[in-house]
C-alpha positions in Angstrom: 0.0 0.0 0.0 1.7 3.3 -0.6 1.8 6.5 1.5 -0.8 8.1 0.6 -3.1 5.5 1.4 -1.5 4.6 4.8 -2.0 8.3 5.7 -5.3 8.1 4.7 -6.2 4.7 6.7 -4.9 6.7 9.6 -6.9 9.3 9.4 -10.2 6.7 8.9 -8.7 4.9 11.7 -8.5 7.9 13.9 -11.8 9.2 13.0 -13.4 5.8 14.1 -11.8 5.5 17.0 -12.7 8.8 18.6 -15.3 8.9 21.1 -18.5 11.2 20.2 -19.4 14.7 22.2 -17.2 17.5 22.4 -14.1 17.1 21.0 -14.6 14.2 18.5 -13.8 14.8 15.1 -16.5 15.4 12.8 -17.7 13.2 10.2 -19.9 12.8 7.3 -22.5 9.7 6.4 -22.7 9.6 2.6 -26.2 7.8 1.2 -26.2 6.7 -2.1 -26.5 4.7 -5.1 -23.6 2.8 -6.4 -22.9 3.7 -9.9 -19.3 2.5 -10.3 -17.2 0.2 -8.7 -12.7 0.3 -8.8 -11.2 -2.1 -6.8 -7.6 -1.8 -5.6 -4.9 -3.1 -3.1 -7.0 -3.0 0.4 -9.6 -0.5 -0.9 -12.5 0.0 -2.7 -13.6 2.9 -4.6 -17.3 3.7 -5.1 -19.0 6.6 -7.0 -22.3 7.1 -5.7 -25.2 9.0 -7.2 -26.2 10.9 -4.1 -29.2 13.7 -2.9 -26.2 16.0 -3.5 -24.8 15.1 -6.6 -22.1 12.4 -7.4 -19.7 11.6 -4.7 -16.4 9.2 -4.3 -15.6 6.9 -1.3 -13.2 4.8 -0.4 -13.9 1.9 2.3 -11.9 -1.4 3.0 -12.0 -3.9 0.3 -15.7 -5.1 0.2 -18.2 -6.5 -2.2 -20.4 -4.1 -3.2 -22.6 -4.7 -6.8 -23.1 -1.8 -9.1 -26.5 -0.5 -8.3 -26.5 -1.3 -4.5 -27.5 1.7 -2.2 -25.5 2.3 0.6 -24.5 4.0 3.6 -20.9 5.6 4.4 -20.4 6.3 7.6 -17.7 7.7 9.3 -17.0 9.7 6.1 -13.3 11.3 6.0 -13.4 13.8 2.9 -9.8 13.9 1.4 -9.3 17.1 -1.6 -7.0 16.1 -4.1 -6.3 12.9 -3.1 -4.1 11.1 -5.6 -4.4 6.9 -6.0 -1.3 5.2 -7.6 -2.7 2.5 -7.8 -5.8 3.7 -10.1 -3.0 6.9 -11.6 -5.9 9.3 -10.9 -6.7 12.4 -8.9 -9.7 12.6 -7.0 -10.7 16.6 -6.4 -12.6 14.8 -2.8 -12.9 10.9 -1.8 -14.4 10.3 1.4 -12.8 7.1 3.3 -15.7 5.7 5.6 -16.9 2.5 6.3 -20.2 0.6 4.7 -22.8 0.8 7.4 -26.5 -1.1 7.0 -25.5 -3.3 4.5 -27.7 -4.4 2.4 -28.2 -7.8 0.5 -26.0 -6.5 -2.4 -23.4 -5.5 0.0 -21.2 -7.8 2.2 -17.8 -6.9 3.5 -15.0 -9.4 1.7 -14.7 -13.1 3.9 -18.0 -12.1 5.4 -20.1 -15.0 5.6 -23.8 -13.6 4.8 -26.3 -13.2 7.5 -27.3 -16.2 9.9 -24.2 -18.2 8.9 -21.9 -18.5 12.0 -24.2 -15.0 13.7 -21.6 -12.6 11.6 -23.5 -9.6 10.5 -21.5 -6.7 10.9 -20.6 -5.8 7.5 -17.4 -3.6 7.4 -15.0 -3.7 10.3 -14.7 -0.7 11.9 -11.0 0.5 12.7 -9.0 -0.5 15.9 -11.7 -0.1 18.3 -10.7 -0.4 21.4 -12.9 -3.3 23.5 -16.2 -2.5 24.5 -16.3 0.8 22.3 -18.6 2.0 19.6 -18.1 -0.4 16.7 -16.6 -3.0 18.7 -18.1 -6.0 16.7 -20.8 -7.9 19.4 -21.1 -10.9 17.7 -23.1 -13.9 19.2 -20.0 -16.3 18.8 -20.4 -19.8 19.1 -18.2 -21.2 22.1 -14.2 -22.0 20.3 -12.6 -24.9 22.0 -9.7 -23.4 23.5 -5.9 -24.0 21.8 -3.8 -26.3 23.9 -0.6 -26.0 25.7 0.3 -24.2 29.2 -0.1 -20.2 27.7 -3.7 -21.0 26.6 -6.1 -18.6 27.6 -9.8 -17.4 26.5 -10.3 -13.9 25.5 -12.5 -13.2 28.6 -9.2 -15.1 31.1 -6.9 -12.3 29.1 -9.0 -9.2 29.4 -10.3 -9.7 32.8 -6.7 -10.9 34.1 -4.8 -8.6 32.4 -2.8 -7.4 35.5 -1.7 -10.9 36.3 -0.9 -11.9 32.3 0.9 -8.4 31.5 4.2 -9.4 29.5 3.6 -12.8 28.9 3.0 -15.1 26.2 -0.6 -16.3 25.7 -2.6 -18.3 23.0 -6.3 -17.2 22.1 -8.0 -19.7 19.9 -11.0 -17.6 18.5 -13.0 -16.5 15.8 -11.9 -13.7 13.8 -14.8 -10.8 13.8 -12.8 -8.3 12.1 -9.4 -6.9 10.3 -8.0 -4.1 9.7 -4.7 -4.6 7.5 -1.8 -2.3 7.1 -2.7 0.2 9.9 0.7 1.9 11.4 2.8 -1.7 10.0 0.4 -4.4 11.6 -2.2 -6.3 10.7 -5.2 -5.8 13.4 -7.8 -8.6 14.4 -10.5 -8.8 16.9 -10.9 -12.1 17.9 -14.2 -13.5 19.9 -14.3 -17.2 21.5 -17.8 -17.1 22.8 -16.5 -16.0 26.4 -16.8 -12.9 28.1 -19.3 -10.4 28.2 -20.2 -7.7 25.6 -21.3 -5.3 28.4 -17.5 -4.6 29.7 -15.7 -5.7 26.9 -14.2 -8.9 28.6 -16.1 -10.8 25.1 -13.5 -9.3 22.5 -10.0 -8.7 22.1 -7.5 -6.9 19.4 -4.4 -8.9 18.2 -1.5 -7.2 16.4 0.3 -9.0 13.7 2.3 -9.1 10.5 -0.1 -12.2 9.8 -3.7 -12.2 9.0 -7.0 -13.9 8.5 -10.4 -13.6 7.0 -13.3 -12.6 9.3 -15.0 -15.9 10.4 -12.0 -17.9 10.4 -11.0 -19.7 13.4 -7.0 -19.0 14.4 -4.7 -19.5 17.1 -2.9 -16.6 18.2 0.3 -16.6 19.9 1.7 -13.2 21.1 2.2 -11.0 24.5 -0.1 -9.4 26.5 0.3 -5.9 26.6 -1.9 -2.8 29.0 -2.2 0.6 29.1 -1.6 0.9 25.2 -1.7 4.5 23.7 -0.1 4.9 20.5 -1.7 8.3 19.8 -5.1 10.5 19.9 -8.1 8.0 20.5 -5.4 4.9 20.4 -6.0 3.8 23.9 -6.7 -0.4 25.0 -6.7 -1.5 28.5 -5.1 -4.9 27.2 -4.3 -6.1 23.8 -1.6 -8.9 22.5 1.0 -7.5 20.2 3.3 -9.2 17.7 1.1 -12.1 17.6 1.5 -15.2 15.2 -2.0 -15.9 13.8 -2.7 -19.5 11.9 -5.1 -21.9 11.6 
């Protein structure tokens, strides 16, 4: 991915990871119908026919057919935002994320609705648990990986303290990625433990490996707390440099 779109999933990332009320940074929701459809590394391009006029937006790599009307929420506008990969100029793009998706619109490795309870369209970007977006999916109990660092997600949030700066092994369901954000690859895994309500239900894993949303993976990395890494980058706990496989 080159700079310009690294910078750009930063600033989606940042704009979906700050809190609403005063101080958040505002945003745009983009309603539309799909007219035309350019598909490049880790984004996809739509130009929508909307109330105002015709509009470009870029979301994570998703299926979305020609015709479809959709929701962008979150909407980042860019002015003069060049893509090397397409060699064009776009005078304003908005990067956002699908919201509502409809039945012409699934996020990519998104099993439809009703198989495996994963209906969250897009993943949202690096949400820290229990936040808006976190997905709160109605995962189906994981059978836990073996060996003496194996832990649920719900043993590794709530015992955080006790687990800082070791190894651990989640084997979970993956309910959603963000890829190439500051380096890593970011997954929130879900094993069926854990409670939406306070978060304990989902964790984020950092890697340089990654996965489709519904697969089942093990993940081996370190537990980390306290993690800021800038404005609305906060986690109580997360596991960093993780190797993720199946």
């Amino acid at each position: 991915m080159n700079m310009l779109h690294k910078l750009a999933g930063l600033a989606l990332a940042l704009a979906l990871a700050l809190p609403t009320g005063a101080g958040a940074q505002k945003t745009d929701t983009l309603h539309g119908e799909v007219l035309e459809v350019l598909n490049v590394d880790s984004y996809t391009y739509l130009r929508l026919k909307t109330g105002n006029g015709e509009a470009w937006a870029a979301v994570t790599t998703a299926a979305v057919a020609k015709g479809a009307r959709v929701s962008i929420a979150n909407a980042v506008p860019m002015d003069q935002f060049e893509s090397k990969a397409l060699k064009r100029r776009f005078e304003r793009v908005y990067f956002g994320q699908i919201a509502g998706a409809g039945p012409k619109v699934a996020a990519a490795g998104t099993p439809p609705a009703g198989q495996g309870g994963l209906q969250h369209g897009m993943p949202g970007a690096m949400h820290k648990p229990g936040s808006a977006g976190t997905a709160a999916v109605a995962t189906a109990p994981v059978p836990r990986a073996s060996g003496a660092d194996a832990r649920t997600v719900a043993e590794v949030v709530q015992g955080k303290a006790r687990l800082k700066d070791t190894t651990v092994a989640i084997r979970a369901r993956v309910v959603k990625v963000n890829n190439g954000i500051m380096g890593k690859n970011w997954l929130h895994l879900q094993d069926g433990s854990g409670q939406a309500s306070d978060g304990s239900h989902d964790i984020v894993v950092t890697s340089k490996d990654t996965a489709a949303v519904g697969d089942i993976v093990t993940a081996r990395g370190t537990v980390r707390t306290d993690v800021t890494v800038g404005p609305g980058y906060a986690w109580a706990v997360l596991v960093e440099n993780a190797s993720v496989g199946k």
